[in-house]
KOLKOLDO-424456 format. One record per residue (C-alpha): x, y, z. Coordinates in steps of 0.1 Angstrom, whole numbers, padded with zeros to 4 digits, always signed. Each point is the difference from the previous one (the first is absolute). Example, Ala and Ser with C-alpha at 12.3 -4.5 7.8 and 13.67 -1.06 7.14 Angstrom:
% KOLKOLDO-424456
+0123-0045+0078+0014+0034-0007
This chain:
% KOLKOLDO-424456
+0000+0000+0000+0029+0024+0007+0017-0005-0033-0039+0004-0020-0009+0032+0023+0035+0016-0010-0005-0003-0036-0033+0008-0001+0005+0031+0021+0025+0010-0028-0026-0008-0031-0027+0017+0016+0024+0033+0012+0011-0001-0037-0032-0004-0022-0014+0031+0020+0029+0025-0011+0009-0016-0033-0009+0018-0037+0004-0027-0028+0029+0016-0025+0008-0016-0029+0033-0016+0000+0030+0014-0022+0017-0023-0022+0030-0009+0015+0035+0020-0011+0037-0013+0006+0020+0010+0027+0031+0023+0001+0029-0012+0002+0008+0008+0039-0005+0035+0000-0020-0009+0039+0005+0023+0027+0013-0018+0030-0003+0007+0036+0025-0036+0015+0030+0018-0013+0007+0032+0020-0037+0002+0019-0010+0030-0022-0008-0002-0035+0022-0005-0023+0004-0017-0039+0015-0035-0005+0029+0010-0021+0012+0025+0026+0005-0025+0026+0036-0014+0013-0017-0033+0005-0018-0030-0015-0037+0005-0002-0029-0020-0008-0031+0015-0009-0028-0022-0004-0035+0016-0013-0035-0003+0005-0005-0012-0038+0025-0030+0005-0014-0010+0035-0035+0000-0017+0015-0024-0031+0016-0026+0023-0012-0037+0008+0015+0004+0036-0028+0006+0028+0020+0007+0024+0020+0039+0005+0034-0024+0009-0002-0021-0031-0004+0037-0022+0031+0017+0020+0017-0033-0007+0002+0007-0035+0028+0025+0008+0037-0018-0002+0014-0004+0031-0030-0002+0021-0001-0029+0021-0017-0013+0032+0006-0022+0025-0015-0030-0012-0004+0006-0036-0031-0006+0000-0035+0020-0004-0021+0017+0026-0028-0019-0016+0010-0032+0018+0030+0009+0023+0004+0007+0038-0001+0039+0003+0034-0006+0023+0018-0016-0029-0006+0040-0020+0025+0019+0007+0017+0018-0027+0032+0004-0012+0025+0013-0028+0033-0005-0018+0008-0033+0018+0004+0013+0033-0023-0028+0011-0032-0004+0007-0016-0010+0035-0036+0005+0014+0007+0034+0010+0002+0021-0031+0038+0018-0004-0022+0024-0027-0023+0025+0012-0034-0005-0013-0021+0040+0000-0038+0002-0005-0004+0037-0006+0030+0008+0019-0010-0023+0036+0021-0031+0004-0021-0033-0009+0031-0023+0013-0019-0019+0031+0009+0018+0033+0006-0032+0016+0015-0023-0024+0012+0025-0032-0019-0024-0022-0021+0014-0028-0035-0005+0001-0008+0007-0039-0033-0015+0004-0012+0030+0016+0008+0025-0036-0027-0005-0023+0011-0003-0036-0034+0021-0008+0017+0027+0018+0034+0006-0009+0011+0029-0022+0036-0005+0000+0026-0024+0014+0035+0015+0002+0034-0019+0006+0031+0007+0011+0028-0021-0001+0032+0002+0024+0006+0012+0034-0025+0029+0009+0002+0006+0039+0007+0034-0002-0030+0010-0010-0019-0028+0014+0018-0014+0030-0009-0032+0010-0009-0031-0024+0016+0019-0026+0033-0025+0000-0008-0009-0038-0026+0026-0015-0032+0016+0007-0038-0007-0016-0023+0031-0003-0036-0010-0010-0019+0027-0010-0037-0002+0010-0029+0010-0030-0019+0029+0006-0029+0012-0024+0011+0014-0032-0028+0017-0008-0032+0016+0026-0009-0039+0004+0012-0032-0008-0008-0036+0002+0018-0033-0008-0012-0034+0007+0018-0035-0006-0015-0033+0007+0014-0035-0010+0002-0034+0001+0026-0028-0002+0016-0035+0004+0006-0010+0039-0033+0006+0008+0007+0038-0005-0023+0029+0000+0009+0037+0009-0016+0037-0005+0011+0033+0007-0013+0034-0006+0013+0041-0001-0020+0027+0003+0005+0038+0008-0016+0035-0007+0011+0037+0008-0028+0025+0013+0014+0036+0004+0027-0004+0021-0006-0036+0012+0007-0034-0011-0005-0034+0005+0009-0033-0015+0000-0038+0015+0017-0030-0019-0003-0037+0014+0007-0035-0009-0011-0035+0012+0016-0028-0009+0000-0043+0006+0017-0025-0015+0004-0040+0006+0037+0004-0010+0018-0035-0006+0022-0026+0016+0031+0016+0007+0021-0035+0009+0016-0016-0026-0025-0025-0015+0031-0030+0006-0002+0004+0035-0032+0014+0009-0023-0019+0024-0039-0001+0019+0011+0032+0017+0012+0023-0027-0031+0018-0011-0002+0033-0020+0016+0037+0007-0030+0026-0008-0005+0035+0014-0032+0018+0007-0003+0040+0001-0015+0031+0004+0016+0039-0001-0017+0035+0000+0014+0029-0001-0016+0039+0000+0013+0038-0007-0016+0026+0011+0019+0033-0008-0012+0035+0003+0019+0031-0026+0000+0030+0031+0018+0026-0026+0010-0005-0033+0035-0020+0011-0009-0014+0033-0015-0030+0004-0007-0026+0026-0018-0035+0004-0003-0031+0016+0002-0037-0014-0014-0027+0025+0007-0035-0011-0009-0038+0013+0014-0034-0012-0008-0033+0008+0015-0036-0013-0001-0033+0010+0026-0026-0014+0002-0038-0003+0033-0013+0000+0000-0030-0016-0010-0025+0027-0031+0000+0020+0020+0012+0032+0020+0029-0015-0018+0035-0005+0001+0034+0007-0021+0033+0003+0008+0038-0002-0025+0027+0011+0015+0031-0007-0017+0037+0011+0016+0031-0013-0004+0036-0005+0020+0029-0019-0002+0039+0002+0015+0018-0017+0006+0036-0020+0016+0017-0032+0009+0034+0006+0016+0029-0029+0010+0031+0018+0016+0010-0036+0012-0011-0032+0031-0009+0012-0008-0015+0038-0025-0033+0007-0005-0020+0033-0012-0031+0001-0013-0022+0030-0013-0028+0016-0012-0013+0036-0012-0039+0002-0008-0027+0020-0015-0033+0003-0004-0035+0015+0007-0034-0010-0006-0036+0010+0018-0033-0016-0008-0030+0011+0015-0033-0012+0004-0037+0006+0031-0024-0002+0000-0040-0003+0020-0030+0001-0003-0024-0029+0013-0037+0004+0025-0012-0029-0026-0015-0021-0018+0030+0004-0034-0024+0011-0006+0020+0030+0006+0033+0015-0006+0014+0036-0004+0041+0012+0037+0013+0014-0009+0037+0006-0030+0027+0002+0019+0031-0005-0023+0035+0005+0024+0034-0011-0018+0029+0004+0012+0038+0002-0003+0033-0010+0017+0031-0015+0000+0037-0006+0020+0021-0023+0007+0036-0015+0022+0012-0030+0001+0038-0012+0021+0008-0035+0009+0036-0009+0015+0002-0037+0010+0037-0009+0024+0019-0028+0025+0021+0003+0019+0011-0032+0011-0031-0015+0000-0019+0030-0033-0021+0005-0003-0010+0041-0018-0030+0016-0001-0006+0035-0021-0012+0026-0008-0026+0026-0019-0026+0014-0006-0022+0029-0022-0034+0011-0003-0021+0032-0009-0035+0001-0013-0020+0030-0004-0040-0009+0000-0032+0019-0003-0038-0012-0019-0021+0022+0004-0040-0006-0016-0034+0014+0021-0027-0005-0015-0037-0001+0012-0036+0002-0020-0035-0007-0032+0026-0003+0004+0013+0034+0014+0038+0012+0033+0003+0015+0012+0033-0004-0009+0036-0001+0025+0028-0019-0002+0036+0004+0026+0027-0017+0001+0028-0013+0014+0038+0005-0002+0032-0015+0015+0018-0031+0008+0034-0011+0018+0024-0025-0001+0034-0010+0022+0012-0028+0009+0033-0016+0015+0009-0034+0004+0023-0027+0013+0001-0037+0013+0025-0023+0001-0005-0043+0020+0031-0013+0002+0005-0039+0036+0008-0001-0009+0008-0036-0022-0008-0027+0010-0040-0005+0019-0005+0035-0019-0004+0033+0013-0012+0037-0022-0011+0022+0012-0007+0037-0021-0008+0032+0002-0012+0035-0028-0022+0023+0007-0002+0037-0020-0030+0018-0003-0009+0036-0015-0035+0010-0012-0014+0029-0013-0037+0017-0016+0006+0033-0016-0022+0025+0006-0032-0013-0010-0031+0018-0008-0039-0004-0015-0019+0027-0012-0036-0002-0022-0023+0024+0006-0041-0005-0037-0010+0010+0008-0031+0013+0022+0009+0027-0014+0041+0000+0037+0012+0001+0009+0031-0014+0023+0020-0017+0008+0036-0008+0027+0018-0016+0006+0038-0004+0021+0011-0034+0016+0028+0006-0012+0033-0024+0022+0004-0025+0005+0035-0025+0020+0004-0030+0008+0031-0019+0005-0004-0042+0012+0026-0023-0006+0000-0036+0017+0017-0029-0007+0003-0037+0026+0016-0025-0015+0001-0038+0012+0014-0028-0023+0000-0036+0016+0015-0031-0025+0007-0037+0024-0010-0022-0027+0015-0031-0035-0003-0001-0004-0040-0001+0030-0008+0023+0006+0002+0037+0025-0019+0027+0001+0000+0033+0019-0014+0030-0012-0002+0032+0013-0011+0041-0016+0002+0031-0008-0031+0030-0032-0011+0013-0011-0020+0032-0032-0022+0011-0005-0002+0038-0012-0035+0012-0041-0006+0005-0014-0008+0033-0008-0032-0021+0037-0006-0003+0005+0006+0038-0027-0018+0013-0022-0021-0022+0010-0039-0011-0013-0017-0023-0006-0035-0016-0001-0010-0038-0003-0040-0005+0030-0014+0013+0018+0032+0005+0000+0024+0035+0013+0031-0001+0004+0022+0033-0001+0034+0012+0029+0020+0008-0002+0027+0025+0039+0011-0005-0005+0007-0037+0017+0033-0011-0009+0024-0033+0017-0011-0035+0015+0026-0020+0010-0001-0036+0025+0022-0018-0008+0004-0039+0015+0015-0030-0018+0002-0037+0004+0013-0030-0021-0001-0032-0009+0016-0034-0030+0011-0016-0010+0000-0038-0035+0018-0008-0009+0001-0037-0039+0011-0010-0016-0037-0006+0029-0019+0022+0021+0001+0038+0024-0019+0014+0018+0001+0034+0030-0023+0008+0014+0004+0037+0029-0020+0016-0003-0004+0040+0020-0010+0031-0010-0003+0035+0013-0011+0033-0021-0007+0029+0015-0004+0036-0020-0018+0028-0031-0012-0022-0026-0022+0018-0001-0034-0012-0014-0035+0010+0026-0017+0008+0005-0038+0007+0006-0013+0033-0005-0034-0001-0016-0026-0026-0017-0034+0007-0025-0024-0018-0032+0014+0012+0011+0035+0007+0024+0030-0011+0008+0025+0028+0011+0038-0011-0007+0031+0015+0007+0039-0012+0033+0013+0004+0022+0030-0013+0024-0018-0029+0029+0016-0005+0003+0016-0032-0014-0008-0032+0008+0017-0037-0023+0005-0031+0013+0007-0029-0016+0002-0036-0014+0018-0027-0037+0008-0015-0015+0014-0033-0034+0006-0010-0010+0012-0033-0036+0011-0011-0015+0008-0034-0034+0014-0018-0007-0007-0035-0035+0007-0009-0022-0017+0022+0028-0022+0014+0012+0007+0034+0033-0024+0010+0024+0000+0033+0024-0023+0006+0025-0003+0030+0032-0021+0010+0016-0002+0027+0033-0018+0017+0014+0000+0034+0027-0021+0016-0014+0000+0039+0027-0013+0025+0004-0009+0034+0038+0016+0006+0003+0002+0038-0018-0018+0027+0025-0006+0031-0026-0023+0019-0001-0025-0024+0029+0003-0033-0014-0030-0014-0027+0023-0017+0028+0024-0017-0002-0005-0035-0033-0011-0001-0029+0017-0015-0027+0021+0017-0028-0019-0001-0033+0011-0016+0018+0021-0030+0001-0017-0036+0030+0015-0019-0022+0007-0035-0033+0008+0002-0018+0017-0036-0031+0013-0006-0018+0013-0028-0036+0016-0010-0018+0005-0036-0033+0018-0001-0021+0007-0033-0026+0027-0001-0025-0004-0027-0033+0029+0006-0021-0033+0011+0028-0028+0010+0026-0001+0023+0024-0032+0002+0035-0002+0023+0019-0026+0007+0025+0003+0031+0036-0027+0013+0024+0000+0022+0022-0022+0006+0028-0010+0026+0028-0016+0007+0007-0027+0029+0000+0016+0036+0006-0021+0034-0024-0003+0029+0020+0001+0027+0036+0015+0016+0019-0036-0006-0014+0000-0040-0008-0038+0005-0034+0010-0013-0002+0010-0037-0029+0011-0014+0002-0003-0040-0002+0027-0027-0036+0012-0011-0017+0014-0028-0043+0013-0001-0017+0018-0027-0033+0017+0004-0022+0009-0023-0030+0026+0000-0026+0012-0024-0031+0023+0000-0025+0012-0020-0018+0035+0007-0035+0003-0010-0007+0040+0007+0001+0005+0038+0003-0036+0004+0033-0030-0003-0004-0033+0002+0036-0019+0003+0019-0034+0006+0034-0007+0013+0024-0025+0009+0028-0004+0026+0027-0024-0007-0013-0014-0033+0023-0027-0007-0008-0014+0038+0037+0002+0013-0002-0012+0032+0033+0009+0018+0010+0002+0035-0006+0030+0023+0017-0018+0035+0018-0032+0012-0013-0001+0038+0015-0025-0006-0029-0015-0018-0003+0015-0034-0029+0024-0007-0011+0009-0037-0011+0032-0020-0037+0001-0008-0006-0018-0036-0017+0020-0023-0030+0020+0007-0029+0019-0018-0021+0028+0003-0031+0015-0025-0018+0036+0014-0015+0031-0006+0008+0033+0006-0022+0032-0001+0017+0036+0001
């Protein structure tokens, strides 16, 4: 009923501010002439940025077969997760996100923006991407390469800046419904009108799904059943214009899932309550503020098992409850001066979480786990681009972060004896200062280079301190001494525009110290032990191009990319030296073709990827992969009805060695119809 009453709210909100317009035919796109806000945090163009950037638009999220806002972003090169896997039928834990083989993890080393607030989890750092609708996304900007001093923590690797959709016109009003293979059926719905001063618009999605059998079909037995997600998300703005260059609004937001796992025993549920305000203020031409205030409240709760060898039976092992909350602020003041163009500001968030477990035995309780603590950082920083002339500009800033863990505690009560346990971690605060030196040089009109240093860092999550965790025959503990990983990087890279054609190619290098890994402690039959600790020092080092075209109605991108990650220093345990960091293929490819006809549209979309290990010790490989998608449409005024396919040759390669080995989803298809 809660999924229905959400959609339904946003059809009937709709239908009573929406004008039927005819629809235009459709027209290419430029070639990357975007303006993008993930580079500097003010807007700027594509080609004047000392970085790599991604810019993924509203036409090619619209003309993709992927359902889910990961599996779009994951047609950028380079992007990776965790898991490698979709949102549509993995653990939200396994989603964090990561860039340029620095390694992947469930927290995300990337920070992920929706309209300028942080969507990484407070708790965990995972991404939830579940909770973006596709229906309402405008833009979806990338950056690849360190980016902490402009955005502090997460951004080790990169940053992600989704762009919400507002109302082009005085009302709008999309709506998508489909259905698919799996047992698959999902709607969503955008609608928004502007009255005088005032606005409003609502977007929201529900979505369910069987999913499939995850386990390997050679070794898969009575308790391996299928991994399917169910979900709802709604999201409001509300925004008042008080003079003609101030404005301010609101954007309240709920989310809801619940998860199978792939056995009867295993699943997991978020509810997720949030609430943004915010405001856009131009005191000239020349001077803008921007800021935000949010917070919210979350609760996850998941289940582990045991599963015998035969995998005949399987019995509960935990009941874990993780609830906590958050609040946050960020203001950004971007000014001129001569040829100097200034961006500074600052921003700060608190978050309070806890992890509450039931362990069992034989069926029966036998302990009780609390833990949990408190986390907080404030950070301040500012950036300066001066033209030295015409074709030459240096860019130089500075971010100053402080980070704290407070209160931390686990206690623990054996039930058949009622003895107890408590221990007291010490706060902890670190301080981390990061640089950026750029330089970009116009060469002529079509040609620019650039070259580009600074360091990032990623504190640890109060997951990492004080959550474990259990997948199949693998457990992986807490660590309440964990310390923040920092990464040096240096790139360089040039840019070739032309009128119908682009292509970027950028070489990379980075060197992170500390970074938080699972690492192995022991191994056995039935069980591998590992828990998070700070690694030593690990190097990426590689190089990326991408290239993109129009011809007509043809629209084609295509990316490459190759790192060699490495595990270079590790005093604790030299036997990994040498070895690769896990999760991190060294070639990974993508590539997208789109044709526009006035009443068709057909795309196909690949990527592909190289082998990547699961683990610190690379005992378990998972094997190179390749998946096509295709889409098509067909517009009929107002009105689209389309089909699409994920992964239409049905390769079915693995996504994790636990160490049971867990497969991709086969192929899958969806038909639906789309009114805007």
């Amino acid at each position: 009923m809660r999924h229905a009453a959400a959609t339904i709210l946003v059809f009937l909100f709709a239908a009573t501010i929406s004008g039927q317009t005819p629809t235009p035919s459709p027209s290419p796109e430029p070639i990357r002439e975007e303006v993008v806000v993930v580079a500097d945090r003010s807007e700027s163009s594509v080609t004047d940025t000392p970085a790599s950037v991604d810019v993924i638009s509203q036409q090619t999220v619209r003309s993709t077969a992927a359902v889910m806002p990961d599996d779009v972003v994951r047609q950028s090169v380079g992007f990776s997760t965790f898991r490698r896997t979709s949102g549509r039928s993995s653990n939200p834990t396994t989603q964090g996100v990561s860039f340029r083989g620095i390694g992947s993890s469930g927290a995300s080393r990337a920070a992920v923006l929706l309209d300028g607030v942080p969507l990484n989890d407070p708790f965990g750092g995972w991404v939830q991407w579940e909770r973006v609708p596709l229906i309402g996304i405008e833009q979806v900007e990338v950056l690849r390469g360190g980016a902490s001093s402009l955005y502090g923590n997460y951004a080790l690797s990169g940053a992600i800046n989704i762009i919400p959709r507002k109302p082009a016109r005085e009302h709008a009003f999309s709506a998508d419904a489909f259905l698919g293979s799996q047992d698959t059926f999902g709607a969503s719905a955008f609608g928004g009108r502007s009255f005088r001063n005032f606005g409003a618009d609502l977007s929201a999605t529900i979505f369910q799904t069987r999913g499939y059998r995850p386990v390997d079909i050679a070794i898969r037995g009575p308790v391996d059943g299928f991994a399917g997600v169910r979900f709802s998300s709604v999201s409001g703005r509300f925004s008042q214009v008080i003079e003609k260059n101030n404005s301010l609004f609101v954007r309240p937001s709920y989310f809801g899932e619940v998860r199978t796992n792939g056995t009867g025993l295993q699943t997991n549920r978020s509810h997720i309550r949030s609430i943004v305000i915010g405001g856009d203020h131009r005191f000239s031409s020349d001077i803008r503020l921007e800021w935000r205030a949010f917070g919210g409240s979350q609760i996850y709760d998941q289940t582990f098992s045991t599963i015998n060898g035969p995998r005949t039976a399987e019995s509960l092992n935990r009941i874990q409850r993780v609830p906590s909350q958050n609040i946050g602020a960020s203001a950004i003041v971007s000014f001129s001066i001569g040829d100097h163009s200034v961006v500074s500001g600052a921003d700060a968030r608190q978050v309070r979480g806890a992890s509450d477990e039931i362990g069992f035995a034989g069926g029966l309780v036998t302990t009780k786990i609390g833990s949990g603590g408190r986390d907080s950082g404030i950070g301040v920083f500012v950036r300066d681009a001066f033209r030295l002339n015409d074709r030459v500009s240096l860019i130089g800033g500075v971010r100053f972060d402080h980070w704290r863990s407070a209160r931390g505690i686990s206690s623990s009560l054996t039930v058949s004896t009622g003895q107890t346990s408590v221990i007291e971690f010490q706060d902890r605060a670190e301080m981390s200062v990061n640089p950026q030196l750029a330089l970009i040089a116009s060469i002529n009109d079509s040609v620019s280079v650039y070259a580009s240093g600074s360091s990032s860092y990623r504190s640890p999550t109060l997951n990492e301190l004080y959550r474990s965790f259990r997948v199949g025959n693998v457990n992986t503990l807490a660590n309440a001494e964990l310390r923040a990983e920092s990464s040096r990087n240096l790139e360089s890279g040039v840019t070739l525009r032309r009128r119908v054609f682009g292509l970027r190619v950028a070489a990379f290098w980075a060197s992170v110290d500390r970074p938080i890994a699972n690492v192995t402690l022991s191994v056995t039959p039935t069980l591998i032990t590992r828990q998070r600790r700070n690694m030593g020092r690990t190097r990426s080092a590689g190089f990326e191009f991408e290239f993109d075209a129009n011809y007509k109605r043809f629209k084609l991108s295509a990316g490459y990319q190759f790192v060699d990650p490495k595990i270079v220093e590790f005093i604790a345990d030299p036997t990994l030296v040498g070895l690769r960091v896990p999760q991190v293929a060294r070639h990974q490819a993508t590539f997208q073709l789109r044709h526009e006809l006035p009443k068709w549209t057909f795309a196909v979309q690949g990527r592909a990827s190289g082998e990547q290990f699961d683990d610190d010790q690379n005992q378990f490989r998972l094997e190179p992969y390749i998946q096509i998608d295709l889409f098509a449409s067909r517009r009929f005024g107002s009105t689209s009805i389309y089909a699409a396919i994920e992964n239409v040759t049905n390769s079915k390669y693995s996504i994790g060695r636990t160490p049971i080995r867990s497969l991709s989803s086969g192929a899958t298809i969806r038909v639906g119809v789309r009114w805007n």
